[in-house]
N, C-alpha and C positions, 0 to 999 in steps of 0.2 A: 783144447785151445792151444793155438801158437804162440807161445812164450813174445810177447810185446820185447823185451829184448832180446829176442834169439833173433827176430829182423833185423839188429843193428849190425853194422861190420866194423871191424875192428880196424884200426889205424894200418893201412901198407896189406891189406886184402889186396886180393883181386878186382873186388868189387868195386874200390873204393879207387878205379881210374880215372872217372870222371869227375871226382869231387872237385880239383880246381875249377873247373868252367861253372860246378852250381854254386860254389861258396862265392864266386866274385860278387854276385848281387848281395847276399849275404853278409861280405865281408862291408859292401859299402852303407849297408845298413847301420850296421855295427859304428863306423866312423861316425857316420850322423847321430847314433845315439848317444855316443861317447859325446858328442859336441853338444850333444841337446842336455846332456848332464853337465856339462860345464856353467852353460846359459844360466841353471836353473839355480848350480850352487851361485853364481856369480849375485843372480836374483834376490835370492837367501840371504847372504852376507848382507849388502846393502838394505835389505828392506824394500822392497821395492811397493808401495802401493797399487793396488788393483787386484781385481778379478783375473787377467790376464796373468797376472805372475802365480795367483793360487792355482791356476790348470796347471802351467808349466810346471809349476813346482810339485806340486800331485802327480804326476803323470812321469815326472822323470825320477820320483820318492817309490814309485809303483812298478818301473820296469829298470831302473841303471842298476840296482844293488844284486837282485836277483837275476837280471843277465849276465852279470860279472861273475859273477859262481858257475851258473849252469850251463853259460859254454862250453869250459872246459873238459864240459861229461858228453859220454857219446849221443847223441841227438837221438830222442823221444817220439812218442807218438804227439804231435803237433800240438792237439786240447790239454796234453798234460804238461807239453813245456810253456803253453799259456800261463796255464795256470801257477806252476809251479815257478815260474818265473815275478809274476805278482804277488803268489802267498811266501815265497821266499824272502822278499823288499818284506813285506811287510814283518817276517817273524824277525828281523835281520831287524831293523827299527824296533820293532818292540820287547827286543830282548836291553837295546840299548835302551829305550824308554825307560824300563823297570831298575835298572841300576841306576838310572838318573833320581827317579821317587825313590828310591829306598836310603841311597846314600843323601840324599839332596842337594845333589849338583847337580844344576838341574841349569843346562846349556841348550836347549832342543836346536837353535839355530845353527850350532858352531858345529854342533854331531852332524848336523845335515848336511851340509859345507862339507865336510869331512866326509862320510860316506860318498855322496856324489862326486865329489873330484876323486877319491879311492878309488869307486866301482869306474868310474869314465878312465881312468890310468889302466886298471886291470885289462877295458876292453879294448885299449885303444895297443897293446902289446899284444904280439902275435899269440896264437894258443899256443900249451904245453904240447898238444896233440892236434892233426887236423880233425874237425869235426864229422863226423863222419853223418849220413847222412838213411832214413827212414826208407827202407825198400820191403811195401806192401806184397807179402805173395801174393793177397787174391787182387792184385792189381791186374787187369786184362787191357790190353792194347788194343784198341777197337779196331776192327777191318774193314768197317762200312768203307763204301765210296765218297770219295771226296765229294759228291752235291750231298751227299746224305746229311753226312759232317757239318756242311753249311748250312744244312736246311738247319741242323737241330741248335746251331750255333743262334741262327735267327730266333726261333721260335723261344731259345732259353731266355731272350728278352724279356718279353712278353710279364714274364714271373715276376720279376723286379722293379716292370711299373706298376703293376698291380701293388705293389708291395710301397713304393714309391705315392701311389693315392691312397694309399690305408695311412699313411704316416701323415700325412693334410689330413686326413680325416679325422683323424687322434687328437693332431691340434687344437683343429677348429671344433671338434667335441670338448676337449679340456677349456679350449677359452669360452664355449657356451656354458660351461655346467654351474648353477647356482649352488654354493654348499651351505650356506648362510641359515637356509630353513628346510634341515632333514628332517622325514617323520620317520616313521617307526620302519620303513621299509630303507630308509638310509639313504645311499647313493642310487641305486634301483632304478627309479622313476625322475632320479635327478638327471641322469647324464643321458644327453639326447642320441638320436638316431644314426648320428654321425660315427659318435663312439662306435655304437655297438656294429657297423657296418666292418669301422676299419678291426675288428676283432674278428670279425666272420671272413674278410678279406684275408689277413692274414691266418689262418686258419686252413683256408682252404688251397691257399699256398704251400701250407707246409703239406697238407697232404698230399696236391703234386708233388711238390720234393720226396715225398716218403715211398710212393709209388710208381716216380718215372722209373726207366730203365738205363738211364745217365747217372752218372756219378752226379751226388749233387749235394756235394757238403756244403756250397755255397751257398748255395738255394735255400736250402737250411738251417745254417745258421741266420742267416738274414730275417727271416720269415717268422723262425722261433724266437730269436733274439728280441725282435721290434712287439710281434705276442706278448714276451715277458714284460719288456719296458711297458707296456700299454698297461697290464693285467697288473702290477706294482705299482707302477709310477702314478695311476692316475691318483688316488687317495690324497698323496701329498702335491702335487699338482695343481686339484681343483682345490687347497685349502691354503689359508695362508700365514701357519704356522705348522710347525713340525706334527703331527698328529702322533694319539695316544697319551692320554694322560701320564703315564707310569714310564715317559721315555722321559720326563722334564729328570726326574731323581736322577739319570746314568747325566743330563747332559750339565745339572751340579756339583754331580762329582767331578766330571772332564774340569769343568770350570775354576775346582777349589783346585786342582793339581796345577792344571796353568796356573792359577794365583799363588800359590803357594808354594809350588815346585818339591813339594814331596809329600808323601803320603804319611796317614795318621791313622794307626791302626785302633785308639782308642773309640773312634767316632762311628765305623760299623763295618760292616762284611764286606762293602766294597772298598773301601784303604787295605783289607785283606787280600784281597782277589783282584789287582789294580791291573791287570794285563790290557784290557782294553781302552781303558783310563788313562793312563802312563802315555800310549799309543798315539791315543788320540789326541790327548791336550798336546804331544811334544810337536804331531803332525800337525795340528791348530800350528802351531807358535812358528813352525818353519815355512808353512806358505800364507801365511799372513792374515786367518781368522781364527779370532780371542777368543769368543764365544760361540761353544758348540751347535747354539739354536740354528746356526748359519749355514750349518751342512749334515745335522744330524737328519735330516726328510731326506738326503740320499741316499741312509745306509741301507733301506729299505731294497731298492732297485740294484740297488750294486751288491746286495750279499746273495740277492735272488741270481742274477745273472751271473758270475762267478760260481752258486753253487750248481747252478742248470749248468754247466763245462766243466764242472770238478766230476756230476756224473756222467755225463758223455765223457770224458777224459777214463774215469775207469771201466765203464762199459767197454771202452775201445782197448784198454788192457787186457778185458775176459776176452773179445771178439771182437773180430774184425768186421759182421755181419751189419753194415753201415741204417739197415734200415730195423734191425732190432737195437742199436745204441741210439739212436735218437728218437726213437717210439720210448724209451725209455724214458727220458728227459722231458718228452711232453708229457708223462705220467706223472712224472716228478712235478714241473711245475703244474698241472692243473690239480694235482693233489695237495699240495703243501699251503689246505688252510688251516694250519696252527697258528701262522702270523706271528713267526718266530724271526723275522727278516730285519725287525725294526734294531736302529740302535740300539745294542744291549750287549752286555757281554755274555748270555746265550748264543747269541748270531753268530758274533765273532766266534769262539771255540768250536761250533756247530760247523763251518767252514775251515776248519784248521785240523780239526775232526776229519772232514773227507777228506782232508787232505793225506793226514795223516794215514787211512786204509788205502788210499790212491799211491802212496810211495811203498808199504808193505809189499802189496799186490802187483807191482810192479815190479818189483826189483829183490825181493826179500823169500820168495819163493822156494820150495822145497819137494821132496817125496813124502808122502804121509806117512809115520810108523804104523807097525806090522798090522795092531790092533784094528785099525782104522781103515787098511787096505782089505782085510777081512769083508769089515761092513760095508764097502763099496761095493765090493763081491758080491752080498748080500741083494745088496740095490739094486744091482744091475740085472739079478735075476730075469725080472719080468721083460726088460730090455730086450736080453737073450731069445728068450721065449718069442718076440716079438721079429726076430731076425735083425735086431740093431747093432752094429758093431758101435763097441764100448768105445768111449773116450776116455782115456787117463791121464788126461791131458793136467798141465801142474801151473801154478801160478806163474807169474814172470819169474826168469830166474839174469843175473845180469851177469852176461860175461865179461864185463869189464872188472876188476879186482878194485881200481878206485870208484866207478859207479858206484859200486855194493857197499864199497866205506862209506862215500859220502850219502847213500840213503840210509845209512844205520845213524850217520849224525843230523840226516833229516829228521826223522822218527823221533829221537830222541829229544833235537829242539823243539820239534811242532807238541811234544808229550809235553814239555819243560814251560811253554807256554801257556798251554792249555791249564794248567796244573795252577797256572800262578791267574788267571783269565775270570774260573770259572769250578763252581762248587762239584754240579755234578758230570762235566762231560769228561773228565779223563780217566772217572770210573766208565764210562758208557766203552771209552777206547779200550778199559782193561779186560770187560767181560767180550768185547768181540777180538781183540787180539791174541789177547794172551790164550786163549783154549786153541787156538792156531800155531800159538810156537812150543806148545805142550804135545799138538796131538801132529807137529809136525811139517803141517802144512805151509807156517812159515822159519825161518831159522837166520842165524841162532838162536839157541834157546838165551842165550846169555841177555838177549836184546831184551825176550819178551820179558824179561826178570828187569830189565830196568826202568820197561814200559810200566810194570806195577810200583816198582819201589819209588819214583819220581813225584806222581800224588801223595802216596804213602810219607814220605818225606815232607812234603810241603805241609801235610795237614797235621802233621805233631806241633808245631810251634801255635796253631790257629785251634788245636782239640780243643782247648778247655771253653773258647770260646764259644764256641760251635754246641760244645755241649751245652751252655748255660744258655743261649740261647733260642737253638734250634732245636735240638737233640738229633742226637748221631743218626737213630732209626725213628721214626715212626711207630712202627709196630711190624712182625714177622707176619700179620694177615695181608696178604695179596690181595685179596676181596675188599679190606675197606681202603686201601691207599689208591684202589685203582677204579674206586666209585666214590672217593672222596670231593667235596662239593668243592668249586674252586672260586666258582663266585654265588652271587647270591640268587635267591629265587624270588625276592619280594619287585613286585614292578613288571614283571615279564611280562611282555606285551607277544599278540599274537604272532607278528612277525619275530621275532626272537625262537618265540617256540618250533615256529616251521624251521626256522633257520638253526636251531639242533634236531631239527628231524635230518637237516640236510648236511650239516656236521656228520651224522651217524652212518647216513647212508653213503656217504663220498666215500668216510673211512672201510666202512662195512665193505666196498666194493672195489676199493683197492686193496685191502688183504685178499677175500676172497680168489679175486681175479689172479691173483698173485700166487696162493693156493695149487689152484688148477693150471699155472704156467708152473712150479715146479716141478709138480706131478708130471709134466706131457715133457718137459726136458728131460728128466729121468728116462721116459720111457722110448727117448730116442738115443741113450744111449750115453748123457752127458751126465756121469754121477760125481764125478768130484766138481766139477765149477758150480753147478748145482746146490751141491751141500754146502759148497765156501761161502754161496751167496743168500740161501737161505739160512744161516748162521749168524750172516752179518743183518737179517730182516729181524732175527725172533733172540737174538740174544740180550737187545735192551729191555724185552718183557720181565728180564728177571731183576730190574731196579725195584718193580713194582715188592720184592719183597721185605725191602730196607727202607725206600723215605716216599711219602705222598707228595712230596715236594711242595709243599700249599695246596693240593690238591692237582697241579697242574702236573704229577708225574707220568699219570696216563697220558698226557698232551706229548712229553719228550718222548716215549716210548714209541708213537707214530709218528712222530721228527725222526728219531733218528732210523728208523727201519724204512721210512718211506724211499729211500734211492733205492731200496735192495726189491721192497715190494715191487719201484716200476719198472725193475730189471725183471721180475718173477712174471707179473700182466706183460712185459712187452715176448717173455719167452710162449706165454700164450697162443699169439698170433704169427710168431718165426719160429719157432722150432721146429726144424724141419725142411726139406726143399718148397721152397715156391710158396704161393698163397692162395688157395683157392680161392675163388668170388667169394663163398659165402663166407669166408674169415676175413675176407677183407673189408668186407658190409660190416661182418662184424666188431672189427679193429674202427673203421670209423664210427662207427656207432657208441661205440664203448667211450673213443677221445670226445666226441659230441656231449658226450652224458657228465662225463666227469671236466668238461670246461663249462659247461653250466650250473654245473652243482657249485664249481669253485666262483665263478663271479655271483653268486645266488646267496652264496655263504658267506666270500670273504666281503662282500660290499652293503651287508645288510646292516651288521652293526655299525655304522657310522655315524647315525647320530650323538650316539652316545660315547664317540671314540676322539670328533674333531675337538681342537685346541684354535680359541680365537687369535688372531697379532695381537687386538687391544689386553687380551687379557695376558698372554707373552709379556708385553711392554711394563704392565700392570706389576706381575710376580715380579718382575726386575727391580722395578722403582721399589718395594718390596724388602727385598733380598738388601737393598742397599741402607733400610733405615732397620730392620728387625734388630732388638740385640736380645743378649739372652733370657734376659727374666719378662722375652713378651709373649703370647699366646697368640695363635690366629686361626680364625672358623670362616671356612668358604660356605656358600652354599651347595655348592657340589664338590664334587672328586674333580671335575673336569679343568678346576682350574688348578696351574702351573706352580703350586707354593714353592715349592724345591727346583729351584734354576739355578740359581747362581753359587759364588765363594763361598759366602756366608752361610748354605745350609748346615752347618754343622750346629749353629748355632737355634735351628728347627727343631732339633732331633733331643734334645739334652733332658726332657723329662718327657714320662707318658700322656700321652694326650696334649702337647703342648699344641699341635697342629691336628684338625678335625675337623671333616665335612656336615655341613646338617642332616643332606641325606643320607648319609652313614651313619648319625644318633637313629633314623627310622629304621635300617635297615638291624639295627641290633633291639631295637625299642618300639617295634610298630606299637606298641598304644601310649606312645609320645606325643602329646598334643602340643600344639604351636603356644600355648602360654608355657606349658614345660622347657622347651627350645628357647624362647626368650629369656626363661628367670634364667636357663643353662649360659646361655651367651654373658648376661651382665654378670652373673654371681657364681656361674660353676666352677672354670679353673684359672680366673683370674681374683686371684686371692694375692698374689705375689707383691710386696710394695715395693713402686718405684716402674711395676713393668707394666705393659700394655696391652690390649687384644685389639687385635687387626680383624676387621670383618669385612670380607670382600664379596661383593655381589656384582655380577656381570650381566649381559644381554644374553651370552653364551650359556652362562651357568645357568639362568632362567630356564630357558629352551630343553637345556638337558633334565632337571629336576621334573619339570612339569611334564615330559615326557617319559620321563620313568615312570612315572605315578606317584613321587614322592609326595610333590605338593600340587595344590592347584597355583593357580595366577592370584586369584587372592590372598592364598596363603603368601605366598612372595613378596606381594606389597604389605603386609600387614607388618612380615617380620623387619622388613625393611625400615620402615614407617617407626617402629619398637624402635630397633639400634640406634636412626639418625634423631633421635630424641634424646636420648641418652648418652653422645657421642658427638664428635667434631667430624666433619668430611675433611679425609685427609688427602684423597688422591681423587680425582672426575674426568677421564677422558675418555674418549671414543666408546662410551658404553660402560665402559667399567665405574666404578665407586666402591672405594676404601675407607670403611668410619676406626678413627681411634678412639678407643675408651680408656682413660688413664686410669688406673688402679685405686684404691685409697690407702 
């Protein structure tokens, strides 16, 4: 591999003759963003009501902070100064976020003001240095004839309205789709023919782009990008509140911080681990929405799309080979159903995570010691044998003396974040990093010593609670934390069960696949990028031998290896000059299989995953009268009890809050007279406090679809409560009975 900064040229090269005629557009860009950050603090200050000013304000909170830093370093491979330009704004805000919740000064409007007129000053003054500017070696100057040129200029239209009718298509697929009455097959059979056109459309787009013989990043990101949005966005789309039950608790926490303006580490593991929290409620408050419910259905789309350029961004570090780094990327996304996208502070660190090996690998690079260069040796045997000259080619290394500064204080803030974010992803960083600045690959060692000590540090003041809570480990058996059940078995309907057949097999066949693409790069000759990327695939396997994570640790273990897997399957089909027909049959074939596996898998479960608005509306009105000596039983998980400020005030004894179908799934020979005497006389014993019983339209739908209850049983318990109880809340489907204590 050609070191990703050994293409850049240093300030008063040779090279770097023509930089004033490129930066003029550049520099005028610059103006306008400096000016578009002004707008937005100006926005800020006054308050400005609307939708309108939370774009602006978003979007200039998303790139002024992080362009004002990364100018000043020598210019990138294009997807990483994307990126790193956005997750830079954002760690840049949520470092300030976190002193705001910890101290409790808590100003989110006045920091914004302040960062945006800062970062707009910084850009709006000339550079330290001119910027120097990305010259690809295997950039080829095309010699065709000028009609050639124009024909392919013509024809490259063509792509783009194809792609331009998949996007109407998507539309008017999302405004057809009913989600009101899913059954057991989910979204499936809900979303019409339209949808699934403009998925096939865009699909077969990208694999022209993947296969012409034109440069066509354009083509491709386009194609891929509108794919992603489609294959994310629709869930929250066709539904008309944030979807997932288990997202409503991150978006009460966001909520008590705006209200509250600082965290309380009494009340549970997230006032612990506030990184996303902090972040988010401060960004709420400076572009002008309170309540999380309001933009937490984007995190979904916008963490997927970011992470699909965070891996083409390091792909294009290892290789320049344009149609092995975005074969990559569609591996990624058609593989990544963990469904780990949603608001959560998994998402966030998971993205701050790639982030963090995308600036290692870039810029942090080294020679391997002695030991190491041995077994390379070793590897490359068969190579030899083969007549493959070896590549010992080394990760990015940065000749700039401040680039390399400032990605050791990247490193360490995006480590410093994650740390404060999220329980387990900055051990996930430490087992793929640190055996790297040990075994050489990256340096200084000094760094990877702080990549570990930074969790290490964080989590002494939170151990004891962690231990009385959680426990440290699990158990030292790999076998049972990585077969550990994570949800339940009772209800499993037949579609569920195909749909972990189709779980097993998506994953089964992106390791595999991934397998047999290390092996065939090896054997062409590429042993070090090889072993760095299969390192970064199989190194999270070794969590499984500390915490099951609730079961779902095997889950992160193929989160976090899946960018390296679809770097390993896209080495499959490029390794090597050219592509024969049949590996190209093949390569489509392979993407065919696993985009149907993933819309097959991640759209099944959705009956059992939407969240009604009535029942949104409902939690809130809720949230606003609960105090703490009350009790409240839904009839499903599905609906939203933990929204708002006051959840703190949910959480303060066991069992204070409890689903009915969760009494079955612990109690199947729980009969419906059991369940009533439980609601009137189980855990409201408290005098003075209350039980909340909230039954929906929604929640119906879900229970009787699991198998919990029949429709009679629903009306009978119903029929019980409002006997014995006052209706406190009736609108749009939902109904809330208060039972006062004695």
């Amino acid at each position: 591999m050609t070191s990703a900064s050994a293409t850049l040229d240093s300030p008063g090269s040779p090279a770097d003759t023509s930089a004033p005629d490129r930066r003029s557009p550049l520099r005028t860009a610059e103006l306008a963003l400096a000016a578009f950050g002004v707008v937005a603090a100006v926005l800020v200050a006054v308050d400005a009501p609307g939708v309108v000013r939370a774009v602006v304000d978003f979007v200039a909170m998303l790139l002024v902070p992080g362009w004002a830093v990364l100018r000043r370093f020598p210019a990138i491979e294009p997807a990483a100064r994307l990126v790193f330009t956005a997750v830079g704004s954002i760690v840049v805000f949520t470092l300030l976020s976190l002193v705001m919740a910890w101290t409790g000064l808590w100003h989110p409007r006045a920091v914004a003001v302040v960062v945006l007129l800062a970062g707009a000053a910084l850009i709006l003054r000339r550079p330290l240095a001119p910027l120097a500017t990305v010259h690809s070696h295997s950039r080829v100057v095309s010699a065709a004839p000028r009609r050639r040129r124009d024909r392919e200029r013509g024809t490259a239209v063509w792509p783009f309205v194809a792609l331009a009718v998949a996007a109407v298509l998507f539309g008017v697929g999302v405004a057809l789709t009913n989600s009101g009455d899913l059954g057991q097959f989910g979204l499936l059979p809900a979303l019409p023919v339209f949808w699934y056109l403009a998925v096939a459309i865009c699909f077969v787009v990208a694999m022209l782009g993947l296969f012409t013989t034109r440069r066509s990043h354009g083509l491709l990101a386009a194609s891929i990008g509108l794919l992603t949005v489609i294959l994310y966005a629709t869930p929250n789309l066709v539904e008309s509140a944030p979807r997932l039950p288990w997202v409503y608790k991150h978006i009460a926490v966001t909520n008590y911080l705006f209200s509250s303006g600082h965290v309380d580490t009494s009340i549970d593991l997230y006032n612990r681990w506030p990184g996303l929290f902090s972040f988010s409620a401060s960004l709420g408050a400076a572009i002008g929405l309170h309540d999380a419910v309001s933009y937490a259905s984007l995190a979904e789309v916008f963490f997927a799309l970011v992470d699909g350029v965070l891996v083409l961004a390091i792909a294009r570090t290892i290789s320049r080979h344009r149609r092995w780094a975005w074969t990559a990327v569609l591996v990624f996304t058609f593989g990544n159903w963990v469904g780990q996208n949603y608001y959560s502070p998994q998402a966030f660190a998971f993205m701050l995570y790639l982030t963090a090996a995308l600036v290692a690998m870039m810029a942090l690079g080294g020679e391997p010691r002695r030991i190491m260069s041995r077994i390379e040796g070793q590897l490359a045997r068969p190579a030899r044998r083969l007549g493959r000259a070896i590549n010992t080619e080394t990760l990015g290394i940065s000749q700039s003396s401040r680039a390399r500064v400032v990605a050791i204080v990247a490193l360490l803030a995006l480590q410093g974040v994650i740390a404060a974010s999220h329980q387990l992803t900055p051990y996930m960083a430490i087992l793929t990093l640190f055996p790297l600045f040990v075994l050489g690959y990256l340096r200084p060692f000094w760094v990877g010593l702080a990549v570990v000590a930074l969790p290490l540090a964080y989590l002494v003041p939170n151990f004891g609670y962690i231990e009385k809570h959680f426990g440290l480990f699990s158990s030292f058996n790999p076998v049972a934390n990585a077969t550990t059940a994570s949800v339940s078995a009772v209800g499993v309907s037949q579609a569920a069960s195909l749909q972990s057949h189709g779980v097993m097999l998506l994953t089964g066949l992106a390791v595999l696949l991934a397998l047999a693409g290390f092996v065939r790069h090896l054997l062409n000759g590429h042993v070090r990028m090889t072993l760095v990327v299969a390192w970064f695939a199989a190194a999270p396997i070794l969590t499984v031998f500390g915490q099951s994570y609730g079961g779902e640790g095997k889950f992160r273990v193929f989160l976090f290896g899946l960018p390296f897997y679809a770097m390993g399957v896209a080495w499959l089909f490029w390794s090597g000059k050219g592509l024969p027909r049949l590996q190209k049959t093949g390569l489509i074939a392979t993407l065919s299989v696993l985009l149907v596996l993933f819309v097959g898998t991640y759209y099944q479960p959705e009956a059992s995953l939407r969240i009604s608005k009535s029942d949104v509306t409902a939690a809130t009105w809720l949230d606003e009268h609960f105090e703490k000596n009350d009790t409240a039983a839904t009839l499903s998980d599905s609906f939203p009890l933990l929204i708002g400020p006051n959840y703190p005030k949910y959480t303060l004894r066991y069992t204070q809050v409890y689903s009915l179908d969760g009494l079955l799934t612990l109690r199947p020979d729980v009969t419906n007279a059991d369940i009533e005497d439980f609601i009137l006389h189980g855990y409201s014993t408290i005098p003075g406090g209350r039980t909340w019983v909230a039954f929906s339209e929604n929640q119906e739908h879900t229970a009787i679809l699991s198998g919990a209850f029949t429709k009679a049983d629903v009306r009978q318990l119903e029929a019980t409560v409002a006997a014995e109880s006052k209706l406190a809340y009736d609108h749009d489907g939902t109904r809330i009975y208060r039972i006062d204590n004695r």
